[in-house]
Wavefront OBJ file of the C-alpha trace (Angstrom):
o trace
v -1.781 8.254 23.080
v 1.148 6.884 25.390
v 2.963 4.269 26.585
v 2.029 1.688 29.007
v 2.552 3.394 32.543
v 4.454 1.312 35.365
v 0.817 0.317 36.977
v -0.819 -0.570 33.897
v 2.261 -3.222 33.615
v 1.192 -4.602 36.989
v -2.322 -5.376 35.378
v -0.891 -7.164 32.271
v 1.883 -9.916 31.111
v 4.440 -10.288 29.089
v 3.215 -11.765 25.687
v 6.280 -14.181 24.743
v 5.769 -16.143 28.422
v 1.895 -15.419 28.962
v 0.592 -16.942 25.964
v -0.131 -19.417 23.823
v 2.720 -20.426 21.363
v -0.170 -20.777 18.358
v 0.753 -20.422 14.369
v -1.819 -17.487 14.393
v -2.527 -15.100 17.910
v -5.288 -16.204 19.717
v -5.227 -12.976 21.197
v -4.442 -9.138 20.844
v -0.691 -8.610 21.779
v 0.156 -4.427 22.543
v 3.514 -3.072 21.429
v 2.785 -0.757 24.593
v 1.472 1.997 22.686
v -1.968 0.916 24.262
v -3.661 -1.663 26.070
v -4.190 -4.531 25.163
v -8.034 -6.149 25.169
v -9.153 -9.274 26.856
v -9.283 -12.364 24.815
v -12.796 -12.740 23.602
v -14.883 -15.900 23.834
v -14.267 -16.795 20.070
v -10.702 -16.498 20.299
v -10.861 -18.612 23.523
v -12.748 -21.024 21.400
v -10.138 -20.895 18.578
v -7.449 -21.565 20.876
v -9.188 -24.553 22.649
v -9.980 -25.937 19.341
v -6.150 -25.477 18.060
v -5.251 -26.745 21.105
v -7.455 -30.293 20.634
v -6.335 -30.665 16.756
v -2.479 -30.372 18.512
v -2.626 -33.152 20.720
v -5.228 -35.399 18.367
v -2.745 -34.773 15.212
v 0.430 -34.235 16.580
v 1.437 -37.776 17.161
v -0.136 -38.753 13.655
v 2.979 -36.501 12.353
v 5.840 -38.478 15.103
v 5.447 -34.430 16.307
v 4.801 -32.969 20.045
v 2.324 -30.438 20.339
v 5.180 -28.040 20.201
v 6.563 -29.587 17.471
v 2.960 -29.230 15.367
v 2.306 -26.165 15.934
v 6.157 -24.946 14.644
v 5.225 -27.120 11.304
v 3.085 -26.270 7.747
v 0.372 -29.030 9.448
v -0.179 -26.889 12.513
v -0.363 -23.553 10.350
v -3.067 -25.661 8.482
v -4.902 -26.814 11.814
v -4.999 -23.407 12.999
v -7.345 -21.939 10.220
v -9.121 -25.075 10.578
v -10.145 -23.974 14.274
v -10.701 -20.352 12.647
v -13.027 -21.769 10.357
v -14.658 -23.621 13.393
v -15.346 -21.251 15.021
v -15.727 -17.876 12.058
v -16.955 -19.667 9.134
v -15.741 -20.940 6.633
v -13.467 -17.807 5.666
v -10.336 -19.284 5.235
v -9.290 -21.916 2.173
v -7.801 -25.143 4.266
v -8.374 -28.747 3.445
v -8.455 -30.222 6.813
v -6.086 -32.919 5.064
v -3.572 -30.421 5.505
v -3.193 -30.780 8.900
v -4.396 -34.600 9.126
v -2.021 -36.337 6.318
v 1.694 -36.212 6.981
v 3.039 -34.303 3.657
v 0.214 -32.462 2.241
v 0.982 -29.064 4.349
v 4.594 -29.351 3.303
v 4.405 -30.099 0.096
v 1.686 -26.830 0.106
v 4.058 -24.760 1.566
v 6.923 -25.424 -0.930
v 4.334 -24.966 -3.942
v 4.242 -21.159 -2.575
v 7.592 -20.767 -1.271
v 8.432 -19.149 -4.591
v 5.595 -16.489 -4.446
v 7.332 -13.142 -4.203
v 6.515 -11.263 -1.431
v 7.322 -7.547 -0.597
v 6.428 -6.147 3.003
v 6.088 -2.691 2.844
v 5.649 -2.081 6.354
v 8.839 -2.868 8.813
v 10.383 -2.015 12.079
v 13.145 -2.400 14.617
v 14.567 -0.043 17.309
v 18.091 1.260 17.092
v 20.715 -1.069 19.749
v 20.422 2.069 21.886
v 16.988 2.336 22.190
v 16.110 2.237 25.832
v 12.087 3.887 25.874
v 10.175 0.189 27.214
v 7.946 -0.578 24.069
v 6.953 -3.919 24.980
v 3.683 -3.216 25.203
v 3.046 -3.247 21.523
v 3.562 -7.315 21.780
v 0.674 -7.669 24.484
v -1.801 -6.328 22.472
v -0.903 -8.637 19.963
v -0.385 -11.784 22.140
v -3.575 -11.254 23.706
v -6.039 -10.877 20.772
v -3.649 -12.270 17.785
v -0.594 -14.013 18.606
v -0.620 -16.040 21.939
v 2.857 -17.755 21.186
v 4.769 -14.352 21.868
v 7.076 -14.698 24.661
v 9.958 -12.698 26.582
v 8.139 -9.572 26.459
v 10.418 -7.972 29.044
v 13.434 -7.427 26.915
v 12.942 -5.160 23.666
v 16.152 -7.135 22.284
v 13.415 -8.667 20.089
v 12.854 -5.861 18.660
v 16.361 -5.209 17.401
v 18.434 -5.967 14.499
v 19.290 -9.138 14.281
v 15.997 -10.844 15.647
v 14.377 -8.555 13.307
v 16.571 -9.943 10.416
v 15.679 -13.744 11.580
v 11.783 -13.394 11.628
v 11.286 -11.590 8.298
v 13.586 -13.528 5.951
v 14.220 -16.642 7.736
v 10.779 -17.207 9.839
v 8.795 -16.250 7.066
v 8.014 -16.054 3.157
v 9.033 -12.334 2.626
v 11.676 -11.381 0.302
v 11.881 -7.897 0.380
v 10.939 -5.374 3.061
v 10.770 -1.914 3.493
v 12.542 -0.378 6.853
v 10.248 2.323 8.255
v 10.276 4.351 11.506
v 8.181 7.093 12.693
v 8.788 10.972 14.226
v 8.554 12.141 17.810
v 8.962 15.252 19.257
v 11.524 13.935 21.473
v 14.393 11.873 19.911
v 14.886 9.956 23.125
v 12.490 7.840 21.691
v 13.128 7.598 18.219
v 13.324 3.897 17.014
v 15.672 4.617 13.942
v 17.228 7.815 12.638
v 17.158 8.088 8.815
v 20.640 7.947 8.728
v 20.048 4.321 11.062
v 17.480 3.104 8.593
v 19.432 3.550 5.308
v 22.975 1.842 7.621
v 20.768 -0.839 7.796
v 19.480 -1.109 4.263
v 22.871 -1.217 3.151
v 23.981 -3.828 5.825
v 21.194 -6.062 4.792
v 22.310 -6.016 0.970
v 25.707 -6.269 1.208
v 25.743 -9.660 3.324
v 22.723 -10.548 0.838
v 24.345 -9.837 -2.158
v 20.939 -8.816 -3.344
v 18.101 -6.182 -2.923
v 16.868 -7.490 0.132
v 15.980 -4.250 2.099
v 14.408 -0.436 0.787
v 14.098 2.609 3.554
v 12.208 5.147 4.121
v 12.784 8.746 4.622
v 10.753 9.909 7.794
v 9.703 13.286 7.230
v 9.027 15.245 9.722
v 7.144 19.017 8.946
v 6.879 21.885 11.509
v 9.976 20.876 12.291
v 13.048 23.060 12.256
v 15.145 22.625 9.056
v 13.138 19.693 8.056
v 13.150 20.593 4.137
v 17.210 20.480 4.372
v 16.730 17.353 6.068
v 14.773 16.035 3.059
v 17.408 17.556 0.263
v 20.078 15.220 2.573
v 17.938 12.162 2.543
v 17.958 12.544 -1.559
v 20.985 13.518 -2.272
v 23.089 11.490 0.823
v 20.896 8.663 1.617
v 19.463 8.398 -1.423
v 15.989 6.707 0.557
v 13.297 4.732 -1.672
v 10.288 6.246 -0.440
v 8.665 8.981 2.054
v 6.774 8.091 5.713
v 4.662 10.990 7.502
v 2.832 11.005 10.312
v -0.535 13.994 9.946
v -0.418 13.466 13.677
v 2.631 14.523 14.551
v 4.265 12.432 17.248
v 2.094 9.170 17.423
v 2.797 8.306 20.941
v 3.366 11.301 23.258
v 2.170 14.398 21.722
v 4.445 16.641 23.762
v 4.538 19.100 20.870
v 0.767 19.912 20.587
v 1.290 21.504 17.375
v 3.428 18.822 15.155
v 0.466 17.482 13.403
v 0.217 18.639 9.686
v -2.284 18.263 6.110
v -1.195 16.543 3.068
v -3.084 19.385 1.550
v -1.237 22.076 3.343
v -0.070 24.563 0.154
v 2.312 26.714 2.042
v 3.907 23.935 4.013
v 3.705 20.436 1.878
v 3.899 21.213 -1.446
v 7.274 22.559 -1.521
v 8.114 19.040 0.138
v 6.328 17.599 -3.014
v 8.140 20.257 -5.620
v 11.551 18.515 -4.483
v 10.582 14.994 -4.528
v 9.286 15.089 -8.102
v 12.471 16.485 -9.176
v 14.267 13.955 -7.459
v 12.688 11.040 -8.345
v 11.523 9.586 -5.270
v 7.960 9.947 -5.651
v 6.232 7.813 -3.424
v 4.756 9.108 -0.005
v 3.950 6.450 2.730
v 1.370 8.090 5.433
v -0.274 6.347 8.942
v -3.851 7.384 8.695
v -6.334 6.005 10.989
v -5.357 3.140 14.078
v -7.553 5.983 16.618
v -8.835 4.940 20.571
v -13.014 4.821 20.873
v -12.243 7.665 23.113
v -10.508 9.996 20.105
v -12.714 12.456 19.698
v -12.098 13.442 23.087
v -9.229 12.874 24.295
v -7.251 13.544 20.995
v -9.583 16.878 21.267
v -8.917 17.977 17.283
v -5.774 16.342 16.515
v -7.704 13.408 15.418
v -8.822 14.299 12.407
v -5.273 14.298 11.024
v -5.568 10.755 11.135
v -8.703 10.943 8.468
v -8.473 10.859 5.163
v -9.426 14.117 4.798
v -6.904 15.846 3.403
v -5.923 13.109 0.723
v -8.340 13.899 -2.289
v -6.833 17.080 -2.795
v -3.367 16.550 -1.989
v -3.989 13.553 -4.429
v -5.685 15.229 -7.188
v -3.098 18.416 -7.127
v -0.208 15.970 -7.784
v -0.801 13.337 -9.636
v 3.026 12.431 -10.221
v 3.372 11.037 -6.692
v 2.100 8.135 -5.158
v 0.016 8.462 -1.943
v 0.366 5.366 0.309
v -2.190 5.581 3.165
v -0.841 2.891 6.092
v -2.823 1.149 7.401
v -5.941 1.693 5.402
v -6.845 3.939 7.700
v -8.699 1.503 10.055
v -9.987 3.717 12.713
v -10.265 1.176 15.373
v -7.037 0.865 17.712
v -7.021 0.004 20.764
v -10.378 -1.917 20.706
v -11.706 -5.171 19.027
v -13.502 -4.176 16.075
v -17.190 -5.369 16.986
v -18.855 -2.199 16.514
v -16.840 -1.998 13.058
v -18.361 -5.238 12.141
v -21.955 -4.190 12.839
v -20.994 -1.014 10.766
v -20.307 -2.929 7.765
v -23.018 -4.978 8.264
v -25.894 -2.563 8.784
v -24.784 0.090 6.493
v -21.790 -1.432 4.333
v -19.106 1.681 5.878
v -16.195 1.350 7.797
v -14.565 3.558 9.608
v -12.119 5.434 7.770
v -11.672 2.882 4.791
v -14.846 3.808 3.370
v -13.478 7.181 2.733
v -10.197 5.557 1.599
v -12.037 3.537 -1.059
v -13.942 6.152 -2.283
v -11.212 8.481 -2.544
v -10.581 7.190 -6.237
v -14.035 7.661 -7.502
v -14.500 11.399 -5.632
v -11.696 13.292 -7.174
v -10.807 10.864 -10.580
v -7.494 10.129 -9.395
v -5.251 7.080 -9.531
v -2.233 7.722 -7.813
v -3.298 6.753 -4.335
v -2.675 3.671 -2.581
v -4.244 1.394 0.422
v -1.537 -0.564 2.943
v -2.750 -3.466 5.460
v -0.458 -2.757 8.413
v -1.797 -3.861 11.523
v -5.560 -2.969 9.854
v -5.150 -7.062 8.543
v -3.120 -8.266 11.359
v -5.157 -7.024 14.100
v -8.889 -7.863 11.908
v -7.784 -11.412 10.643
v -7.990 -12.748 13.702
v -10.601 -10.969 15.558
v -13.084 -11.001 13.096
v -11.873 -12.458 10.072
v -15.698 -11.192 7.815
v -14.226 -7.714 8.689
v -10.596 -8.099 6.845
v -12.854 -10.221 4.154
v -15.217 -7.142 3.813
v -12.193 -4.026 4.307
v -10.492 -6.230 1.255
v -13.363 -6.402 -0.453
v -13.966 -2.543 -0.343
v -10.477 -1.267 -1.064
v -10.304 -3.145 -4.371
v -13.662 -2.297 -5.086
v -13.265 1.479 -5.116
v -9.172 1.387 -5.663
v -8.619 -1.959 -7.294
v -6.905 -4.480 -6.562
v -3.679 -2.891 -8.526
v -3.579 -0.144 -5.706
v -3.440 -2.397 -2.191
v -0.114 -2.987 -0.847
v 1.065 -5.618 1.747
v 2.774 -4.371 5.107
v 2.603 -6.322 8.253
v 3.878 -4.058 10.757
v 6.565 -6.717 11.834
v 8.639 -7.369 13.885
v 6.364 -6.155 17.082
v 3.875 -8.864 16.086
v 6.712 -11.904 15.220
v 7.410 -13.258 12.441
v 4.794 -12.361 9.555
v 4.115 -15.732 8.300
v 1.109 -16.054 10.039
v -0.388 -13.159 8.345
v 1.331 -14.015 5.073
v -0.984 -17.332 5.716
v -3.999 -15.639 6.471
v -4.430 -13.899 3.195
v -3.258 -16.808 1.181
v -6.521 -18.580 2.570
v -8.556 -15.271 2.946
v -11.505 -15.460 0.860
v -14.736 -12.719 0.771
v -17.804 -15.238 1.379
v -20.437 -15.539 -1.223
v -23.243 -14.151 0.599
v -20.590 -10.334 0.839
v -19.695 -10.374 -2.814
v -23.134 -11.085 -4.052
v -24.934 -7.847 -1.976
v -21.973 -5.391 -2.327
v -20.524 -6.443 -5.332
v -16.884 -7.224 -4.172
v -14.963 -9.899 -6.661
v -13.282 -13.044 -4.696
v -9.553 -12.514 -3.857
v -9.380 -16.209 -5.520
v -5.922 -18.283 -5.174
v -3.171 -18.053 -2.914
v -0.900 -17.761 -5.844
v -3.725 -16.155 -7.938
v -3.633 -12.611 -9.996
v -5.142 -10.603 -7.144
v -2.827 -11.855 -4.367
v -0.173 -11.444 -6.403
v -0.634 -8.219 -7.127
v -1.019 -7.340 -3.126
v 2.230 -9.349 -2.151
v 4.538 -7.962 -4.390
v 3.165 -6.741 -8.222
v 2.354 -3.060 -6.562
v 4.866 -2.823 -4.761
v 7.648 -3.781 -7.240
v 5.584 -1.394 -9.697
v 6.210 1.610 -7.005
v 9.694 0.920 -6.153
v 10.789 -0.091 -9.641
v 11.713 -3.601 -9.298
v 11.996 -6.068 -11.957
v 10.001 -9.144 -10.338
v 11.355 -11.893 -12.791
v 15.189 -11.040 -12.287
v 14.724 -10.269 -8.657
v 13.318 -13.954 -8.138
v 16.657 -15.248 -9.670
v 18.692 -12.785 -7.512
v 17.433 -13.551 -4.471
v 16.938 -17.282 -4.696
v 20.785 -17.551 -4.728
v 21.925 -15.128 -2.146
v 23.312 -15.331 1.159
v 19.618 -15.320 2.812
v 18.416 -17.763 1.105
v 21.645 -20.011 2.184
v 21.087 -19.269 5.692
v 17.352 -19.830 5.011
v 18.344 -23.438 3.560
v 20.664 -24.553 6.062
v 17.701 -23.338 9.283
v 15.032 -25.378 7.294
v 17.381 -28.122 7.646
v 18.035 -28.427 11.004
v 14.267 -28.428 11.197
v 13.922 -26.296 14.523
v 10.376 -24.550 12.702
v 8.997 -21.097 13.821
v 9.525 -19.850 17.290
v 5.420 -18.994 16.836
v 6.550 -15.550 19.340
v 4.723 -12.409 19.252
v 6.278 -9.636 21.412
v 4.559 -7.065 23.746
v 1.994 -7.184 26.371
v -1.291 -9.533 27.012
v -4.446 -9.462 28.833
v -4.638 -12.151 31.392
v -8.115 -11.385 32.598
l 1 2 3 4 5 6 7 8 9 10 11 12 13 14 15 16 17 18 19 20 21 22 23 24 25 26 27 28 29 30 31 32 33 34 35 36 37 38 39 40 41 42 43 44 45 46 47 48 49 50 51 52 53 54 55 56 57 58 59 60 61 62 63 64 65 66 67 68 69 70 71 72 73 74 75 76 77 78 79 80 81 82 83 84 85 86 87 88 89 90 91 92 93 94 95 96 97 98 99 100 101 102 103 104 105 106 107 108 109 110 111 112 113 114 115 116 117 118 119 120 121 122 123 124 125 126 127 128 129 130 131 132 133 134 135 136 137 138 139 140 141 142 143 144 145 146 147 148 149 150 151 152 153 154 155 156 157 158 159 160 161 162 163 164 165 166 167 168 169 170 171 172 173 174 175 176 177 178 179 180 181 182 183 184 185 186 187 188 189 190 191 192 193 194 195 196 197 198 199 200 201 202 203 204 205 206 207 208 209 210 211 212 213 214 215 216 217 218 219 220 221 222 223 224 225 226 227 228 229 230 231 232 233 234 235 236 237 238 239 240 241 242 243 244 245 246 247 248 249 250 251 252 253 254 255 256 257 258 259 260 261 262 263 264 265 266 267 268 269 270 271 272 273 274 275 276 277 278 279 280 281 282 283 284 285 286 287 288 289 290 291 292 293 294 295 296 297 298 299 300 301 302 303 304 305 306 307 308 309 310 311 312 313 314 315 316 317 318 319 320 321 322 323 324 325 326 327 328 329 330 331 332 333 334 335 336 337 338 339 340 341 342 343 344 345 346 347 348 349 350 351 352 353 354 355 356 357 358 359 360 361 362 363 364 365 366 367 368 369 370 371 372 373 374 375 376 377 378 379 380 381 382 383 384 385 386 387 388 389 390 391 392 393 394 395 396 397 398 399 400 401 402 403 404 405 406 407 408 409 410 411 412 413 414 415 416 417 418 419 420 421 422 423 424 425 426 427 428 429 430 431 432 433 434 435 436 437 438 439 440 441 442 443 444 445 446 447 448 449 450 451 452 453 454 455 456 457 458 459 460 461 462 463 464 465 466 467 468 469 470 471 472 473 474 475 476 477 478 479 480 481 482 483 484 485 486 487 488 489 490 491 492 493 494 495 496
């Protein structure tokens, strides 16, 4: 896996200027780790369809189609064009985005719901490596309303800071990064990621931020870089990558096994003693091409190595990113089929089942980019990869992550599983249970209960906390001037 090359930019555009400023992506927008896919005819279709509720509604609401489609009434008429053109997958009362009121007066009824995103990222003010690219995937396939693709100062601090807590419903997030075998083109040193944390709180005056501690094994000293992170940085959690380096693979040698006695579980002996028990892990997210071109290395992004790891240490929590979705840099068609002629899908299957294997309950699924990228290609396939994690995990052990800020601001995902729901005809034959409410127990649960469980916060005083603080006052005063979401996703589209 790489980075867009110099010609593969001549074939594609920028996301924030190439495409349509929609509540949800009508398109797959790359960060640049890949390329992104042409838009398909049912995304064309969907943003058509948006396109025609914009300029019929709009002027119902005194609102330009710009104007809509920043408000609560054009997040509603954009999962009415879903539903168009999907099904009816996604709970919206077409009211919502015909009536002046009713959308707003939804969207304060669940501005209150507590939501923790346990999947974050922004690159250090240094950071020169051109990761645009992630955007255009996005943009093309998810998020058409991404624009200014060619600067990464979108992905940096303070934009970062504006689309998660003021752009969107999230509370709390958890800063993450990744390893590479070449810190050129590391987005955040540990040391970077807890600066920030501690930034973020103190002009909050509240728990606004947690950080990981990227670990890093096979590489030199990197147990005394976990006894600093504990005892120094004092990080909430753990993030590994089995692959190694996700993007270059210059060391051939970096990738690693959960289940790795000799190497691992001296990692786990000091985190136990510590405290900090949680382990966050990218699994899956592979090309169609990975058994070849990824020659072994790709089964380190299985799930392989979890049940044991799992069932050997039972006093840590295993947090697979991402669900392990297999599909990447592809629209998940064939994944579709899968599910539908033999109920499996590629790695979450194995995820699921994970629970019922080896007896264990200490391991957990997160929707990074899996939702994000399946919500809005093929909205069955999130409906049926929710209904089997909960089946075989339950619904106590799914955790939401977005992946943001390389796709925007979150909100339209936050959206999209608010109205999510697994259609009758998938809960009858495989016996999943509905997700139910927007505000309901199993939602709930996914936004924030797990989370707050794992990380040991106290839900009912954190509401009070942070409802007060200096977010929320900046929040108050941007609703006010009533400028509504930018609707950008950053990275690279298809233009084909």
């Amino acid at each position: 896996m790489r980075y867009l090359t110099d010609e593969d930019l001549k074939r594609f555009k920028v996301a924030e200027s190439h495409s349509f400023a929609s509540p949800i992506p009508t398109q797959v927008v790359s960060n640049g780790e890949y390329h992104p896919l042409p838009q398909t005819d049912q995304q064309k279709r969907v943003e058509a369809r948006i396109k025609e509720l914009a300029d019929d509604l709009g002027p119902k609401h005194g609102m330009n189609r710009r104007q809509f489609l920043s408000s609560a009434a054009g997040m509603a008429a954009a999962f009415v064009a879903m539903n168009d053109v999907f099904g009816p997958l996604y709970n919206v009362a077409r009211a919502e985005a015909a009536s002046p009121g009713i959308a707003d007066e939804r969207a304060r009824s669940l501005a209150s719901q507590f939501i923790i995103d346990c999947q974050t990222h922004f690159v250090r003010d240094d950071y020169t490596t051109d990761i645009t690219g992630l955007a255009q995937f996005a943009k093309a396939h998810w998020n058409p309303d991404l624009q200014g693709e060619t600067s990464i100062d979108r992905f940096k601090f303070a934009n970062y800071v504006k689309e998660m807590f003021v752009d969107s419903d999230t509370d709390v997030a958890i800063l993450s990064g990744s390893p590479v075998d070449d810190e050129v083109n590391l987005f955040l040193t540990n040391d970077q990621i807890a600066a920030a944390r501690a930034s973020v709180n103190t002009i909050a005056g509240s728990r606004r931020m947690l950080a990981h501690g990227i670990i890093q094994p096979k590489s030199e000293g990197w147990l005394d870089d976990v006894d600093y992170a504990i005892d120094e940085l004092k990080v909430d959690s753990w993030k590994g990558y089995t692959i190694g380096d996700p993007l270059f693979q210059t060391m051939r040698q970096s990738q690693w096994r959960l289940d790795d006695e000799k190497l691992v579980y001296p990692f786990y002996e000091k985190i136990i003693k510590a405290g900090i028990n949680t382990v966050c892990i990218h699994k899956g997210l592979m090309p169609p091409d990975y058994e070849t071109s990824w020659e072994g290395l790709w089964e380190h992004a299985t799930v392989s190595d979890l049940g044991k790891a799992a069932k050997d240490w039972p006093e840590i929590n295993f947090v697979i990113y991402h669900s392990a979705l297999r599909p990447f840099i592809e629209l998940p068609d064939s994944t579709l089929q899968q599910f539908e002629d033999r109920g499996r899908i590629d790695w979450v299957t194995d995820l699921a089942e994970i629970a019922g294997k080896f007896g264990v309950t200490n391991v957990y699924a997160e929707l990074g980019t899996c939702f994000a990228n399946t919500s809005v290609t093929h909205p069955r396939l999130a409906a049926a990869m929710l209904g089997q994690l909960i089946k075989g995990l339950g619904s106590d052990r799914v955790l939401w992550g977005t992946d943001s800020v390389w796709y925007g601001s979150p909100q339209w995902q936050i959206e999209a599983l608010r109205r999510l729901e697994i259609p009758d005809d998938m809960q009858s034959k495989h016996g999943f249970a509905p997700l139910g409410a927007a505000d309901g127990p199993v939602k709930n649960a996914i936004f924030s209960g797990n989370a707050a469980r794992l990380y040991g916060i106290d839900l009912t005083a954190a509401v009070g906390q942070l409802s007060i603080d200096q977010i929320s006052a900046v929040k108050a005063r941007y609703v006010a001037l009533n400028e509504g979401r930018s609707n950008l996703r950053y990275g690279y589209v298809h233009t084909a």
